[in-house]
ROLUM-922483 format. One line per 8 residues: number of its first residue (from 1); their letters; for each residue x, y, z of C-alpha. Coordinates in nm, 2 decimals, decimal comma, padded with zeros to 4 digits. Each point is the difference from the previous one (the first is absolute). Layout:
NUM> a> X:Y:Z; ...
//
This chain:
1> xxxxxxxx> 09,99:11,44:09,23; 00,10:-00,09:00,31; -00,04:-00,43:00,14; -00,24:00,06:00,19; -00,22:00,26:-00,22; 00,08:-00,32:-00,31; -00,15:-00,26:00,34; -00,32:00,20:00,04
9> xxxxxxxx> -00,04:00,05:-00,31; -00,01:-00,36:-00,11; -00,25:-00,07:00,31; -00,22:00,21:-00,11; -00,02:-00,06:-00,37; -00,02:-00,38:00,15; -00,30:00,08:00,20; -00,20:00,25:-00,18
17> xxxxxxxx> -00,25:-00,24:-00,16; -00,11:-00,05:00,32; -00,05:00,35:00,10; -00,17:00,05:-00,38; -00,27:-00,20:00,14; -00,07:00,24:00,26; 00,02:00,32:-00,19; -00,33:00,03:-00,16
25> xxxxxxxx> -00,19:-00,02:00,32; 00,26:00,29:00,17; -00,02:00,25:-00,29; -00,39:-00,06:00,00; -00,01:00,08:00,39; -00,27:00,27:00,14; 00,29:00,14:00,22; 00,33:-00,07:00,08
33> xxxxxxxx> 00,09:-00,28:00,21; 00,33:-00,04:00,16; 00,27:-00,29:00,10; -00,11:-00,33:00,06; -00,27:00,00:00,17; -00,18:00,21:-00,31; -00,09:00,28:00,26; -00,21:00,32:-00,13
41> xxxxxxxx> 00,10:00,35:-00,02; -00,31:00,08:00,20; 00,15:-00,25:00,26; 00,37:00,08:-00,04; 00,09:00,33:-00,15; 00,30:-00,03:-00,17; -00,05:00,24:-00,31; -00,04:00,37:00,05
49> xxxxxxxx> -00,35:00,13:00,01; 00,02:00,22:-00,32; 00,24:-00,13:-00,31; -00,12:00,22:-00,26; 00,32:00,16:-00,20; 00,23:-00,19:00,18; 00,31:-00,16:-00,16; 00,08:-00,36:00,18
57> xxxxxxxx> 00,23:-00,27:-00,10; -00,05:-00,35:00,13; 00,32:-00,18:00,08; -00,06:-00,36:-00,04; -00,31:00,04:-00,18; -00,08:-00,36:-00,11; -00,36:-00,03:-00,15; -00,01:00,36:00,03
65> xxxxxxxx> -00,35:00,02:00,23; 00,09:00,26:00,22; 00,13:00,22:-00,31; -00,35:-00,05:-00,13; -00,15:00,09:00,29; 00,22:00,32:00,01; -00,11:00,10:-00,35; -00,36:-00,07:00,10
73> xxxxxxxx> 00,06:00,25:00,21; 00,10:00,27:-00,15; 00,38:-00,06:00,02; 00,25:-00,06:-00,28; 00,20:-00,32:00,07; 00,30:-00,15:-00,11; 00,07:-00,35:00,13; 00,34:-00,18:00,01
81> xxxxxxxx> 00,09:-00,35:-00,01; 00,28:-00,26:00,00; -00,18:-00,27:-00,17; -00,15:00,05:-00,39; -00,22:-00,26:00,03; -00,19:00,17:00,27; 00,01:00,27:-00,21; -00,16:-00,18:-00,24
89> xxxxxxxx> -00,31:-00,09:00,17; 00,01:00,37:00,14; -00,02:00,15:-00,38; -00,25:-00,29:-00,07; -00,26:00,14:00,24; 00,08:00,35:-00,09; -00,14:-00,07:-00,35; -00,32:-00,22:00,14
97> xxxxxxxx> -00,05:00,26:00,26; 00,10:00,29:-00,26; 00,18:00,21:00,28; 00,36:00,06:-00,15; 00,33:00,10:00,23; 00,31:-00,03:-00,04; 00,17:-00,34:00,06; 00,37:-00,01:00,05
105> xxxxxxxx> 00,21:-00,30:00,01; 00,28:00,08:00,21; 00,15:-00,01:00,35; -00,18:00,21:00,29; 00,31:00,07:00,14; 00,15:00,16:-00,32; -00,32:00,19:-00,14; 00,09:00,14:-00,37
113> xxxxxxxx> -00,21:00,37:00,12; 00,14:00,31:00,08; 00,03:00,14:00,39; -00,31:00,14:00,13; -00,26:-00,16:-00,29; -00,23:-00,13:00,23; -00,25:00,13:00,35; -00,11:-00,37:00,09
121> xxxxxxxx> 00,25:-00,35:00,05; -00,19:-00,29:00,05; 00,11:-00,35:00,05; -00,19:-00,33:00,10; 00,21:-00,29:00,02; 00,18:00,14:-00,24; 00,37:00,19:00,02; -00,14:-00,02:00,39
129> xxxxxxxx> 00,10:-00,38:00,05; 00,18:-00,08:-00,36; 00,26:00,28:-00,03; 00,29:00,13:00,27; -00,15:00,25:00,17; 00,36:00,20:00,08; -00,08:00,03:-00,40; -00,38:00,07:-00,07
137> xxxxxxxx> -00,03:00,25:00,28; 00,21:00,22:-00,10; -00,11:-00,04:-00,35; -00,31:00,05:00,05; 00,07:00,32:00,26; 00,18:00,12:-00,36; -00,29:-00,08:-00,16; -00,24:00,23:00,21
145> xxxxxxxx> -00,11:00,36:-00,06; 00,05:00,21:00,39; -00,29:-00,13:00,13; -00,06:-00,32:-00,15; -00,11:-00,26:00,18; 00,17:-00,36:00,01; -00,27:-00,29:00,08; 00,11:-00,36:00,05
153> xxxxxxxx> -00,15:-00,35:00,14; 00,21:-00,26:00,06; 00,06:-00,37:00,20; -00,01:00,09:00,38; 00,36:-00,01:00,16; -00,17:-00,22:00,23; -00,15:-00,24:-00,21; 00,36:00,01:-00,19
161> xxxxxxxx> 00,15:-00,11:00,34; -00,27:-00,25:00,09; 00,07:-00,17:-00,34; 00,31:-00,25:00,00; 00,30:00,06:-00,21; -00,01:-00,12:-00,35; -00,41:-00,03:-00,01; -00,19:-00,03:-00,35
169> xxxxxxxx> -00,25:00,25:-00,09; -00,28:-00,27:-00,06; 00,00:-00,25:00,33; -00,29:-00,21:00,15; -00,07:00,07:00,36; -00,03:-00,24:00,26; -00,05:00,04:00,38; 00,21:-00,14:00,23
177> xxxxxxxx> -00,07:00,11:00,35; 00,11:00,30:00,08; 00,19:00,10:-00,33; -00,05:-00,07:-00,35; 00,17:-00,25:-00,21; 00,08:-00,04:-00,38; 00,21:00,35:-00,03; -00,30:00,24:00,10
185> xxxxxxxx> -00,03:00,28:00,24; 00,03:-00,12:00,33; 00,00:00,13:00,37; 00,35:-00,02:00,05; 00,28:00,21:-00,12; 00,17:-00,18:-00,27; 00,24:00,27:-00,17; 00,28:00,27:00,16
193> xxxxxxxx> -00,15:00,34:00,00; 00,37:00,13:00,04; 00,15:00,02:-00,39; -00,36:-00,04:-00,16; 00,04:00,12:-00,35; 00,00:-00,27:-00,35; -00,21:-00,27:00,09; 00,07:-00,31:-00,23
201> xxxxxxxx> -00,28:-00,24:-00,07; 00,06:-00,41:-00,11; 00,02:-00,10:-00,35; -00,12:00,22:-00,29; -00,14:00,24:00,27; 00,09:00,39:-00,05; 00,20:00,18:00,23; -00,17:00,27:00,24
209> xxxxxxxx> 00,12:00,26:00,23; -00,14:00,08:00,38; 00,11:00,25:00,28; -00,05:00,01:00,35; -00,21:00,31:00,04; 00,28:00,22:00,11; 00,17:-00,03:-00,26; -00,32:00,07:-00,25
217> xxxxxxxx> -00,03:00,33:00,20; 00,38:00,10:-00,01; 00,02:-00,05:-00,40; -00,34:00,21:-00,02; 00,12:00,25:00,17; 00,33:00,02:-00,17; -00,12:-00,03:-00,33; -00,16:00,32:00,11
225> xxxxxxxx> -00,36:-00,14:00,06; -00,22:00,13:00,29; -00,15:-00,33:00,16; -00,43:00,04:00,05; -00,16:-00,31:00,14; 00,11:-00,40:-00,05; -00,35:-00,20:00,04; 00,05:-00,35:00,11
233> xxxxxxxx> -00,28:-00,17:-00,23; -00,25:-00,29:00,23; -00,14:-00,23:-00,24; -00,37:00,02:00,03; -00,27:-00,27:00,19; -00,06:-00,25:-00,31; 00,30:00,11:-00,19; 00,15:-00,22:-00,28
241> xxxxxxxx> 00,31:00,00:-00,23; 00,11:-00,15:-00,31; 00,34:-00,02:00,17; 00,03:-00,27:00,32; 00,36:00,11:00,17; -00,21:00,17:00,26; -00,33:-00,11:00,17; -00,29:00,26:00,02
249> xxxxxxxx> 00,02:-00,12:00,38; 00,38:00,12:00,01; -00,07:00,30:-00,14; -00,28:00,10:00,20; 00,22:-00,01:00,31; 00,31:00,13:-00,13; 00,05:00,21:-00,37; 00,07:-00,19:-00,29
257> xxxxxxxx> 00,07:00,38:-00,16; 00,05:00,31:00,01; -00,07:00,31:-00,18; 00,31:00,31:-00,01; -00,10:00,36:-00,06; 00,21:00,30:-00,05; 00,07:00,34:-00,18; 00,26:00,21:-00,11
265> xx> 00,01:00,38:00,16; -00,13:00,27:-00,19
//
């Protein structure tokens, strides 16, 4: 296991009682809702209209919602993740909601199936921020049937820039004329585009990976993906988050996120 795989991994056993709390009410949801401004399907698409017989794998898969969504579906999901004790709560709401799937502890950028097991790859916040994508791409491009689709949302490069080096996950927002203080997104550009790639957080914080968007289409395309649409997410009028890094005023003038989709050819 590689330092950094061992460093997300002990942030995210560390915080999973907190997301525990939250999985109940996102396993019980009427339709999917997406990123952190809990956006619908109806409102923002992000899963393919018909899932029914469809083999996915979720890389990074947490609480495991969106694999339950997928077997909802119709699909037959496998989800992946770096931290057991997520998995824990994942297995836990399996058995209350009695919807069983597979659950793999593991690394998303080493998946233990064979080439060409799976037609849909998913990831929210998952591999998409915690794991190197000159790593999961490719995996998950050997992961893929011809045809498969690869689905990810992620932090905004945008945001990523707006947001000073070295910034906890979990900051209190203050305004301060024309920027925002206290480590939150602000109007300025506080990062180098130029290099963008591991992105260290203070403390106990996990360590996350972002690319300026040429670089996302150049490993796409050589990792033999054909790129369909990127959707630069608004937040809503009236949104709210449980996380406060971003302002729902930010994010209504520039994205906060972004959502990736692509296939392999035939």
């Amino acid at each position: 296991m590689t330092g950094d795989v061992a460093v997300n991994r002990a942030y995210w056993d560390e915080r999973a009682e907190w997301f525990a709390a939250r999985a109940r009410v996102l396993w019980s949801a009427t339709e999917p809702v997406w990123g952190n401004w809990n956006l619908p399907q109806s409102q923002l698409p992000v899963l393919p209209d018909d899932l029914r017989g469809l083999d996915t794998i979720e890389l990074g898969c947490g609480t495991a919602y969106i694999s339950a969504w997928l077997a909802r579906a119709g699909a037959r999901p496998v989800g992946i993740d770096n931290s057991a004790r997520q998995l824990a709560t994942a297995a836990a709401m399996q058995e209350e909601f009695g919807l069983p799937f597979p659950l793999v502890h593991g690394d998303a950028q080493e998946v233990p199936y064979p080439d060409a097991s799976f037609d849909l790859v998913i990831s929210e916040y998952g591999a998409s921020v915690w794991c190197d994508p000159y790593r999961w791409v490719p995996e998950a491009a050997r992961l893929l049937r011809p045809g498969g689709r690869l689905v990810f949302l992620r932090s905004s490069t945008l945001l990523m820039l707006c947001l000073p080096e070295g910034t906890p996950t979990d900051v209190t927002l203050t305004e301060s004329g024309t920027d925002v203080t206290d480590g939150g997104a602000g109007r300025m550009l506080r990062r180098d585009l130029f290099g963008m790639h591991r992105t260290t957080r203070v403390g106990a914080d996990g360590v996350e990976y972002h690319l300026p968007h040429g670089e996302w289409i150049r490993l796409l395309s050589g990792s033999g993906f054909v790129l369909d649409d990127l959707v630069e997410v608004r937040a809503p009028d009236g949104a709210v988050t449980d996380f406060d890094y971003v302002t729902a005023d930010w994010a209504r003038r520039w994205p906060s996120e972004e959502v990736w989709f692509a296939h392999l050819p035939e």
